[in-house]
N, C-alpha and C positions, 0 to 999 in steps of 0.2 A: 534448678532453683524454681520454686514455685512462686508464685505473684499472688497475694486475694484481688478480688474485683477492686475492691478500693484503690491498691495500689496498682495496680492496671490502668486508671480513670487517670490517677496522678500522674504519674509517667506519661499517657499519652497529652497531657495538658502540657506536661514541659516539651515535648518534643515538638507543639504543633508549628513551631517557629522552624525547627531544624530544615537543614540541608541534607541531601544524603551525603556521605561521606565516601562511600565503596558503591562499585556498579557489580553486578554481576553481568559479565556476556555471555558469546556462546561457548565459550569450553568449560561455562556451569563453575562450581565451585573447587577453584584450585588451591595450592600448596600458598601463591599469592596470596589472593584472595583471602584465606584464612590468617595468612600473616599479616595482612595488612587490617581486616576487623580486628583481630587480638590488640593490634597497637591502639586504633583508635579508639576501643572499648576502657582501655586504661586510661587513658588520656580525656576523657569524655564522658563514659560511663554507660552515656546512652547516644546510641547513633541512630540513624536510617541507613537502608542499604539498599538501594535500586537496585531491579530486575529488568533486564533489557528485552527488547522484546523477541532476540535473536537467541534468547539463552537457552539453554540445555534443560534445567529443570523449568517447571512453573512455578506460580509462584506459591502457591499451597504444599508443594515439595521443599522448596529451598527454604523458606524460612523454619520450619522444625529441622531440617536436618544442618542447617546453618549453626543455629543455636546449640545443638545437640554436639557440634562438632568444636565449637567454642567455649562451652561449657558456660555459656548465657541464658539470659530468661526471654523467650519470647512474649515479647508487649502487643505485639499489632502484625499483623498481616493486612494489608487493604491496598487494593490496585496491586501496581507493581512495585511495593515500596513492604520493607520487615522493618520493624522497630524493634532493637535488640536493646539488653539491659544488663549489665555486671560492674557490682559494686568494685570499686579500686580494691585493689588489696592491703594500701596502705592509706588512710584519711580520706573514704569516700566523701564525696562533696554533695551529694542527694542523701535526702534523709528519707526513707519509705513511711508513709502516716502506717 
């Protein structure tokens, strides 16, 4: 899923309040981990997912292949934190300008 810059700008305005929701440590990105973004992506639509500083990838690794693996849009990378993006499948509640 691709994003324009506009909705890039918007998304990251809705998130600036968020929490992360998922951490990543150091055994990087597991079978967990992916099952637990999936859940919260549905439920949310749009999360944060901390990057520990013990972790396996950095954080310029993990968030494309994060996304890639979720089949998400990556919104933000900055620090140790990915901002991911995937419409509900059924009556998403963010409407992209």
């Amino acid at each position: 899923m691709e994003l324009t810059g506009k909705q890039r700008r918007y998304l990251r305005s809705l998130a600036h309040a968020l929490k992360p929701v998922v951490w990543i440590g150091h055994d990087g990105i597991t079978d967990a981990v992916l099952d637990k973004v999936g859940i919260e992506l549905e439920n949310h639509e749009l999360i944060k997912v901390k990057i520990l500083e013990g972790a396996a990838l950095d954080n310029e690794e993990a968030g494309p292949a994060l996304a890639a693996k979720v089949r998400a849009a990556l919104v933000q990378t900055i620090g140790h934190q990915v901002l991911l993006y995937r419409p509900r499948s059924e009556d998403p509640d963010i409407k992209l300008p």
